[in-house]
N, C-alpha and C positions, 0 to 999 in steps of 0.2 A: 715154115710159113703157116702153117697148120694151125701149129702152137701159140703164134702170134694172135692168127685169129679167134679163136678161145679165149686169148688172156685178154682180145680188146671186147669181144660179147659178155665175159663175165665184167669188165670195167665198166660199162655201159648197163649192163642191168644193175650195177650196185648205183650207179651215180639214179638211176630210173626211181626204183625202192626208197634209197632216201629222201629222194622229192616228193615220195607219195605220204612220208610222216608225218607231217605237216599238219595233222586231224585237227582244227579246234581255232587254229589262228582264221582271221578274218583278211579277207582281201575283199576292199569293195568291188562288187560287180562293173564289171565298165558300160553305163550309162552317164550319160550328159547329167550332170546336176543341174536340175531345175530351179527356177528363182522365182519366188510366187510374188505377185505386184499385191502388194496389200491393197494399193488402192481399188483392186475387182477380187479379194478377197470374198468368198461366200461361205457362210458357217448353215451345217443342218444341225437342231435339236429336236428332241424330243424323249419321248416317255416308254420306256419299256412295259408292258399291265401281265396280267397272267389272271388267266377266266377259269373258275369251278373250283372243286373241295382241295382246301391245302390238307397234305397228310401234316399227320405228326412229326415235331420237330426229333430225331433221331435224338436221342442222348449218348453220350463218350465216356464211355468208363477209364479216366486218366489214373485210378486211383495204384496201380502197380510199378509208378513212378512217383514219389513224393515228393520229390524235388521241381514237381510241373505244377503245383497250389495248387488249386484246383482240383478236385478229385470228380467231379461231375461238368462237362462242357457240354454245350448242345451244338448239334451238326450246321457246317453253312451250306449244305447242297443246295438249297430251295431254301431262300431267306425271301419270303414275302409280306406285304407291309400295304394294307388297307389295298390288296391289289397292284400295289405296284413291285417288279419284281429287279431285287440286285445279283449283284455280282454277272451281269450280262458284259460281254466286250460286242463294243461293234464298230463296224470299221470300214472304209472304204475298199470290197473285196475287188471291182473290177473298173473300167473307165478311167486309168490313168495313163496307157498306152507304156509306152516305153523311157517313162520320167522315171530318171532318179531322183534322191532326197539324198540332203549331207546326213550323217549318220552325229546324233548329240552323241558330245563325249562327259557329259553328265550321267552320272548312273543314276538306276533306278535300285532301291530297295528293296530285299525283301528279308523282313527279319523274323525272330524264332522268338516267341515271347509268349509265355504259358502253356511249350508245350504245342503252340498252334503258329501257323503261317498266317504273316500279316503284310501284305492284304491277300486275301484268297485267291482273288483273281488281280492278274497284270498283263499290263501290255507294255512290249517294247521294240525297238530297231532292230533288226540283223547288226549284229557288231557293236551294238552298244553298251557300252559297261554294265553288269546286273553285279550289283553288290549283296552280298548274305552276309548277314550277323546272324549271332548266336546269344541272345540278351539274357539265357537262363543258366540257370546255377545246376545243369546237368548236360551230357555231351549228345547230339544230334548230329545223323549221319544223312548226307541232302543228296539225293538220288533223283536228278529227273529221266525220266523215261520218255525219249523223245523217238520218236520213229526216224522223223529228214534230219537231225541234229546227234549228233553223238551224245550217247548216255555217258555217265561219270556217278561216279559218289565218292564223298567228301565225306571225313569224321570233324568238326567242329567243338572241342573242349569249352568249358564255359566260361563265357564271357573272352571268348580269344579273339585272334585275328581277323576281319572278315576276308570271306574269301571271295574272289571277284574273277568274274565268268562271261565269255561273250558266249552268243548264241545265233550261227552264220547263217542259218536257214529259216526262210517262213514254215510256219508250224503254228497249227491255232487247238487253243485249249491242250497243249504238251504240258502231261503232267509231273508233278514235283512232289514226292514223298518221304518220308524220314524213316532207314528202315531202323532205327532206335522203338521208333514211335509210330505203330501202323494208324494209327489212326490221324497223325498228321500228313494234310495231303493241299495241293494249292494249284493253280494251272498260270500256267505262262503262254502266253500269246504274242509271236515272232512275227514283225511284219515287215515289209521295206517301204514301207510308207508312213512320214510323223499321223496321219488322218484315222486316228480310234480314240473311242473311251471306253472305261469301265461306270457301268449305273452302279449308282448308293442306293440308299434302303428306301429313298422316291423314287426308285426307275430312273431318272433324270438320265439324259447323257448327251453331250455335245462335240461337234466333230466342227473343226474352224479351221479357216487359213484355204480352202479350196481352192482352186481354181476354177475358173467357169468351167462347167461339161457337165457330161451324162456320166452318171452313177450307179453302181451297183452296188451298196450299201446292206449290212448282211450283219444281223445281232445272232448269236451265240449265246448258247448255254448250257454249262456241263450234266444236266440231265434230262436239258429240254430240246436240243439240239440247234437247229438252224433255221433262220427263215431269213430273207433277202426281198429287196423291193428299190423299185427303180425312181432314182428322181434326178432331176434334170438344175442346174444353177445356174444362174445368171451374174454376171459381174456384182459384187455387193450383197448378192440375193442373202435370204434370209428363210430358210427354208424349213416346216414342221413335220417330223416323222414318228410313224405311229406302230410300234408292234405290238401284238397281243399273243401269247403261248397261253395254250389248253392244259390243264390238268390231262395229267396220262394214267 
């Protein structure tokens, strides 16, 4: 009887252990998908700025790889442009209670072209397709470094397969490096909500499809860190937002 119960605790911790390998695949969270009435749709935009002295744009010595063109790149840590500042993600961090969103089965991009990551900065779903290419005529190995997301890296041959990755956890500005290539580097931004953009080289960025409510609204930047600010929308509304990051 003894021996029975042994051989049924060890059957049961094995069946436990294989349920727990599971690392990477996605299950949607069980929340009610929400359905947004376009007709009280409210969109917020505005302008990311950055106030006082820009440093020097860093330079990228590519040249120990020939096959990346380029032998001189300049850095996008801090890409600023008559004051207005890119590469910001911002997104709706608080105010949607316990809605879910269907998760797009459209992937998003992100390709390997000179040597550098294109686009630097992204946002996407929990669970949503992220596709990598490898568009250069030498091999890159894609390592993100996620703290709530399981690391991985990938070797990438040129011009191969892309390889295609979900990402089940929120994680904002989780970085992505190549360790072929220490100086390519890019960040990824995991959200469970479609409600963020990335600003271009005008700060510009717009967030659409809202539902009325109160917001907590929160721009990001991988050297300038976070700032957040409250706004409130109304059915249709149409609402202007403004951040400004300080030289450090």
């Amino acid at each position: 009887m003894f021996r029975s119960n042994v051989l049924l605790v060890i059957f049961i911790s094995v069946l436990v252990s294989c349920k727990n390998t599971s690392v990477g695949i996605y299950t949607p969270k069980s929340r009610p998908i929400t359905t947004i009435d376009p007709t009280t749709a409210a969109t917020i935009t505005g302008t990311v700025h950055f106030e006082g002295a820009i440093p020097a744009t860093p330079k990228i010595d590519m040249s120990n790889d020939p096959d990346c063109g380029a032998k001189i790149a300049s850095s996008e840590n801090l890409m600023v442009d008559r004051g207005n500042l890119a590469n910001v993600f911002v997104y709706v961090k608080d105010g949607l209670g316990d809605r879910g969103f269907a998760v797009p089965q459209t992937p998003v991009t992100i390709d390997q072209r000179g040597c550098r990551y294109f686009p630097h900065v992204l946002g996407v779903m929990t669970g949503q397709p992220v596709q990598i290419l490898n568009s250069d005529s030498t091999t890159h190995n894609v390592h993100p470094m996620g703290h709530a997301n399981h690391q991985w890296n990938g070797s990438q041959l040129p011009n191969s397969q892309p390889l295609s990755k979900t990402f089940t956890e929120p994680e904002i500005m989780l970085p992505i490096h190549c360790n072929q290539h220490p100086w390519m580097h890019m960040y990824l931004n995991v959200v469970d909500n479609p409600f963020y953009a990335v600003t271009g080289p005008d700060g510009r960025f717009e967030v659409k499809g809202l539902p009325p409510g109160d917001y907590t609204i929160a721009a990001v930047h991988e050297q300038l860190g976070e700032q957040t600010m409250k706004v409130s929308v109304g059915p249709k509304d149409a609402k202007q937002a403004a951040f400004t990051f300080q030289a450090k």
